[in-house]
ZABA-940471 format. One line per 10 residues: number of its first residue (from 1); their letters; for each residue x, y, z of N, C-alpha, C. Coordinates in Angstrom, 1 decimal. Layout:
N
NUM) a) X:Y:Z:X:Y:Z:X:Y:Z  ...
END
This chain:
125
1) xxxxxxxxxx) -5.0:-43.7:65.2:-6.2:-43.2:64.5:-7.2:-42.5:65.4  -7.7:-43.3:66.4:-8.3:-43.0:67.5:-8.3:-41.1:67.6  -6.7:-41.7:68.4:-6.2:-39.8:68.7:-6.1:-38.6:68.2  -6.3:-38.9:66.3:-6.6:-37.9:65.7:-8.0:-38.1:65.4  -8.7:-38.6:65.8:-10.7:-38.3:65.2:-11.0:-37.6:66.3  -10.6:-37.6:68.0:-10.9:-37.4:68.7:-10.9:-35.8:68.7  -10.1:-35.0:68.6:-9.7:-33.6:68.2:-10.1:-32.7:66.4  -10.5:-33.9:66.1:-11.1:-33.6:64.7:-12.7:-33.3:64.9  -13.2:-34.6:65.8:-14.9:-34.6:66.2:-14.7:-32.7:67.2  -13.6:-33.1:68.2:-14.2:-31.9:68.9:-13.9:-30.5:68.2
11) xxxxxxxxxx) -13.5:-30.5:67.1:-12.9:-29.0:66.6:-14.3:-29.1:65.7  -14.8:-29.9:64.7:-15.7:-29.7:64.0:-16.9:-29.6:65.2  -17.2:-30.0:66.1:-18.4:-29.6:67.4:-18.3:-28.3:68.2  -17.0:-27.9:68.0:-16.9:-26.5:68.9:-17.4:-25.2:67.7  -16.8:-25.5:66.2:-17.0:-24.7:65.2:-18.6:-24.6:65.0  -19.5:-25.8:64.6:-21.0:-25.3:64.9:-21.8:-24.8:65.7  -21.1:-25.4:66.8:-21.5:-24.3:68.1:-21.3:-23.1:68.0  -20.3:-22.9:67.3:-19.7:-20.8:67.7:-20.6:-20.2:66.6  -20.9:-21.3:65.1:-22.0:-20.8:64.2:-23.3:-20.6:64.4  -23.9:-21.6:65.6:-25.3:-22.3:65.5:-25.6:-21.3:66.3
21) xxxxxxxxxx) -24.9:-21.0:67.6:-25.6:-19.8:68.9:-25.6:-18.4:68.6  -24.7:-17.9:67.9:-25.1:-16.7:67.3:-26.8:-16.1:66.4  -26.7:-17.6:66.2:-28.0:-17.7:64.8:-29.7:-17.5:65.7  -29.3:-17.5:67.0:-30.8:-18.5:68.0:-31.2:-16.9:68.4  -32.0:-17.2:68.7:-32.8:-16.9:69.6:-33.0:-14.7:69.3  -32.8:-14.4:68.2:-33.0:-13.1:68.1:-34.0:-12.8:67.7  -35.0:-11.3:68.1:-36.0:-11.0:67.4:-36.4:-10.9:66.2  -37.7:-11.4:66.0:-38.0:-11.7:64.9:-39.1:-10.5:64.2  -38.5:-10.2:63.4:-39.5:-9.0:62.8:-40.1:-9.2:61.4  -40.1:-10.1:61.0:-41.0:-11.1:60.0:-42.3:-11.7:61.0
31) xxxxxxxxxx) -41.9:-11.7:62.6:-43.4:-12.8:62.8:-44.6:-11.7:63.1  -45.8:-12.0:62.6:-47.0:-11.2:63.1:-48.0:-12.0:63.1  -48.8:-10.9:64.3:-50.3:-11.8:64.8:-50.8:-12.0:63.6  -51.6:-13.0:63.4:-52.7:-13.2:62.4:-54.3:-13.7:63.1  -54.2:-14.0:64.2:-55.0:-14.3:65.1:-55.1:-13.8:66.5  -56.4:-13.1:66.9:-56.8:-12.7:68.0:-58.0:-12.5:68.3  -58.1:-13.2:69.8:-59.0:-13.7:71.0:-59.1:-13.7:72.1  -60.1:-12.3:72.7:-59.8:-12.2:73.7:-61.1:-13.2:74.4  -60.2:-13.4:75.7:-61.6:-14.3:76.7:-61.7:-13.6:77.7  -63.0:-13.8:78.2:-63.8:-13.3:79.5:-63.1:-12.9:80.4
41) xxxxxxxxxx) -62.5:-13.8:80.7:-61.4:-13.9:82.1:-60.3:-12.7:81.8  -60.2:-12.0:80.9:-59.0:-11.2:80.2:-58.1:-11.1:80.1  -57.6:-12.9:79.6:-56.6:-13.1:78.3:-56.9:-13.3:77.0  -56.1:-13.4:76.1:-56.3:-12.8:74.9:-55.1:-13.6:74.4  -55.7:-14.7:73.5:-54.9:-15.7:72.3:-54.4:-14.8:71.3  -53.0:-15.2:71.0:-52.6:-14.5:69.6:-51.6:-15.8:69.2  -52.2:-15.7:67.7:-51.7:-16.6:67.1:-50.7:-16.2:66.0  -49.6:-16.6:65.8:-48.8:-15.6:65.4:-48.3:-16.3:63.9  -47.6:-16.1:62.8:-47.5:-16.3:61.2:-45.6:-15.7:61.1  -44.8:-16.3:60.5:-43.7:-15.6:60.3:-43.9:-15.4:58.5
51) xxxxxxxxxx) -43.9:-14.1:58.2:-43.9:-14.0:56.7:-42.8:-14.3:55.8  -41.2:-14.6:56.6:-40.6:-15.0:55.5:-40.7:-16.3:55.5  -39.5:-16.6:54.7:-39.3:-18.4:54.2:-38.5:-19.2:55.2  -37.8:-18.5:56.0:-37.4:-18.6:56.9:-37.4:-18.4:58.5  -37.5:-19.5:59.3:-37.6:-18.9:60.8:-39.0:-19.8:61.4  -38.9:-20.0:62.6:-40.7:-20.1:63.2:-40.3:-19.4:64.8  -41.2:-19.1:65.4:-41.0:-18.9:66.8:-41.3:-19.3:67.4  -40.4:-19.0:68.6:-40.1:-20.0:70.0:-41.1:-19.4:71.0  -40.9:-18.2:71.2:-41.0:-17.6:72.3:-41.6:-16.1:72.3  -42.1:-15.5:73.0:-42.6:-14.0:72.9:-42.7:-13.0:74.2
61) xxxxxxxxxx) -42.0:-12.1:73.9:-41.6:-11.5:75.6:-42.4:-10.1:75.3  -43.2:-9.7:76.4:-44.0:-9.0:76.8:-43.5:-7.6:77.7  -44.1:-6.7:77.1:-43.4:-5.8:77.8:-44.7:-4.5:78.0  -45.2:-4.1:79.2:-46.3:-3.5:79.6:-45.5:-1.5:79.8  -46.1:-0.9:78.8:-46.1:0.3:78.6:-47.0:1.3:79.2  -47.3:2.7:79.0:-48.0:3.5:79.6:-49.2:3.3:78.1  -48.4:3.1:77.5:-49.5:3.4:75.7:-49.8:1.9:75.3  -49.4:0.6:75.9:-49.9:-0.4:75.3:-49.2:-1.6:75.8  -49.3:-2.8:74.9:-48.5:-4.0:75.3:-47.8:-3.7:74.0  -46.6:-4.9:74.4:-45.0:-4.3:73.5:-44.7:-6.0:73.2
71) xxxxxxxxxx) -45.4:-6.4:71.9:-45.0:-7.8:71.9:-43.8:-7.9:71.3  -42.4:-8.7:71.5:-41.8:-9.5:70.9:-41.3:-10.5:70.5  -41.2:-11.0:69.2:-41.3:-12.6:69.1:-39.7:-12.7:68.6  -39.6:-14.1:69.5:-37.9:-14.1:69.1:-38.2:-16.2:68.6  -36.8:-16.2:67.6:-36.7:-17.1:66.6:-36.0:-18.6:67.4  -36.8:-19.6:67.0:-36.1:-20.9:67.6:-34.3:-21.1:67.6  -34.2:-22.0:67.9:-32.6:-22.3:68.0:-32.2:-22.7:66.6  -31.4:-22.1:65.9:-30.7:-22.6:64.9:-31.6:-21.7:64.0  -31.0:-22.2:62.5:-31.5:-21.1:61.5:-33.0:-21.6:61.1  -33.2:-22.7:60.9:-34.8:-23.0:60.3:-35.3:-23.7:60.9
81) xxxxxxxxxx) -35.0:-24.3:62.3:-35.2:-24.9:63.0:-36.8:-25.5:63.4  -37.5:-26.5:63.3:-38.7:-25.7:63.9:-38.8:-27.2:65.7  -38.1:-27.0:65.6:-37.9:-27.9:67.1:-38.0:-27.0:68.1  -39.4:-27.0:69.5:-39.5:-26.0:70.0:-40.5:-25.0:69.6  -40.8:-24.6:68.5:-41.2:-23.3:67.7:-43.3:-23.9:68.4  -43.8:-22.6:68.2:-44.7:-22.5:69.1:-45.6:-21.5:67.9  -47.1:-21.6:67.9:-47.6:-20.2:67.2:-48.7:-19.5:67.7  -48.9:-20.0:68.9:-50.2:-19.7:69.7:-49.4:-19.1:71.2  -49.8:-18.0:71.4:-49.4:-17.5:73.0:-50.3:-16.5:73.5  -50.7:-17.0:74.8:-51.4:-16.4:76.0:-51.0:-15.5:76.3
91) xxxxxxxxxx) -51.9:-14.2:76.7:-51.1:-13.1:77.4:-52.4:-12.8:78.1  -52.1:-12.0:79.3:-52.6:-11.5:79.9:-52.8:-10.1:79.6  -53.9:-9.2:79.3:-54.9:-8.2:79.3:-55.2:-7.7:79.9  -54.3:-6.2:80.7:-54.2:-5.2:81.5:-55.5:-4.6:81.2  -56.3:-3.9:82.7:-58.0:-3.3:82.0:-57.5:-2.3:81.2  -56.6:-1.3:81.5:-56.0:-0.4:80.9:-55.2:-0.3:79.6  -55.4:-1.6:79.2:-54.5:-1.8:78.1:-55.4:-1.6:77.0  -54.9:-0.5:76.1:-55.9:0.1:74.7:-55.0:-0.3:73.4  -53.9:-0.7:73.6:-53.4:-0.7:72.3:-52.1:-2.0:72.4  -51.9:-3.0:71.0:-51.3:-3.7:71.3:-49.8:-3.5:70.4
101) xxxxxxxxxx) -48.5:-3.8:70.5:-47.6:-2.8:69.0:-47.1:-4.2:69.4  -46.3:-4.5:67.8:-45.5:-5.9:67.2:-44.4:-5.2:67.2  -42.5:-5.9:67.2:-41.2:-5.7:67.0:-41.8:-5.3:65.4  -41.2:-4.9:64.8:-40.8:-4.1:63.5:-39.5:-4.7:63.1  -38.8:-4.5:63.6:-37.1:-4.5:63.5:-36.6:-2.9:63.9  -35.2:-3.0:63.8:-34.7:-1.8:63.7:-34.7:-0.9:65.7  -35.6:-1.6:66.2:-35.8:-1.2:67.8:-36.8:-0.7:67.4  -37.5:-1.2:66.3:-39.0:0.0:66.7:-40.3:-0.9:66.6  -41.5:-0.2:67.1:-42.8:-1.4:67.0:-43.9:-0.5:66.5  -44.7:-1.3:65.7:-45.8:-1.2:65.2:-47.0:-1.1:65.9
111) xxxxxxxxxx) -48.3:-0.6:65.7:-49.6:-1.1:66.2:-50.0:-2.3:65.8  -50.3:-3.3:65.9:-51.0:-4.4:65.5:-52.8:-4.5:66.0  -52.9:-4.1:66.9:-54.2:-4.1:67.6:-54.9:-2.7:68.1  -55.8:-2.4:68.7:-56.3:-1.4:68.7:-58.0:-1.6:69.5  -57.7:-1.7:71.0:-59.2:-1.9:71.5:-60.3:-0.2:71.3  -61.5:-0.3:70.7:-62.7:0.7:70.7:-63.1:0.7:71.8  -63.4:1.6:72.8:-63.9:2.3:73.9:-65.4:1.8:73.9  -66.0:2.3:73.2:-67.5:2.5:73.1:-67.7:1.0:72.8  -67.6:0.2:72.0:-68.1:-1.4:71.7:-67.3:-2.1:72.6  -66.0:-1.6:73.4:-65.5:-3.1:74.2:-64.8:-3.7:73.4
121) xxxxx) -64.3:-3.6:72.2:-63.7:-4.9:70.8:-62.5:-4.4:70.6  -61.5:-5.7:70.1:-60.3:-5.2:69.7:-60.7:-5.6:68.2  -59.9:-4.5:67.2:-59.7:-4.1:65.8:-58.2:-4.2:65.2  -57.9:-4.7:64.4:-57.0:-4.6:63.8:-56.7:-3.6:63.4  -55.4:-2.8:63.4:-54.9:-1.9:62.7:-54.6:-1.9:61.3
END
């Protein structure tokens, strides 16, 4: 009995695996800021919202442009997972940095933010 559960457990554990890791960790273009705070020191809290019914985020990778910051948020492990999933993240605030863009999908990004010159403030797009 033993000898056949043993190759039964590892065939049904290898098959979720080959389902579960495909599912992890890709960009998310449902999550957007809903919150933003910049502080003195010149980082800047964003607190982020996933609009579908599905998904929370893990993680957000930053990517510094000539035109802005390039946020994207990528999806916890597994399909609805929320183990890990995070909605608050710190970034650091280049002086130069005027404009902030969100993943979209598709490889393309949005504005989401938008610092004014004259008042010093960041605006929502």
């Amino acid at each position: 009995m033993r000898k056949r559960l043993f190759p039964c457990v590892f065939l049904l554990a290898a098959t979720l695996l080959c389902v579960a890791l495909p599912s992890t960790s890709y960009p998310l273009s449902s999550a957007i800021p809903t919150e933003f705070t910049v502080s003195p020191d010149g980082t800047a809290t964003v607190r982020v919202s996933v609009v579908s019914s599905v998904g929370y985020v893990r993680d957000c990778r930053i990517d510094t442009r000539d035109d802005g910051l390039y946020l994207t948020f990528y999806s916890t492990y597994g399909l609805n997972n929320p183990n890990g999933a995070r909605d608050t993240f710190t970034i650091a605030l280049p002086a130069e940095c005027d404009r902030i863009f969100t993943y979209g999908g598709g490889h393309s990004y949005y504005p989401v933010y938008q610092k004014h010159t004259e008042a010093e403030e960041w605006q929502q797009v």
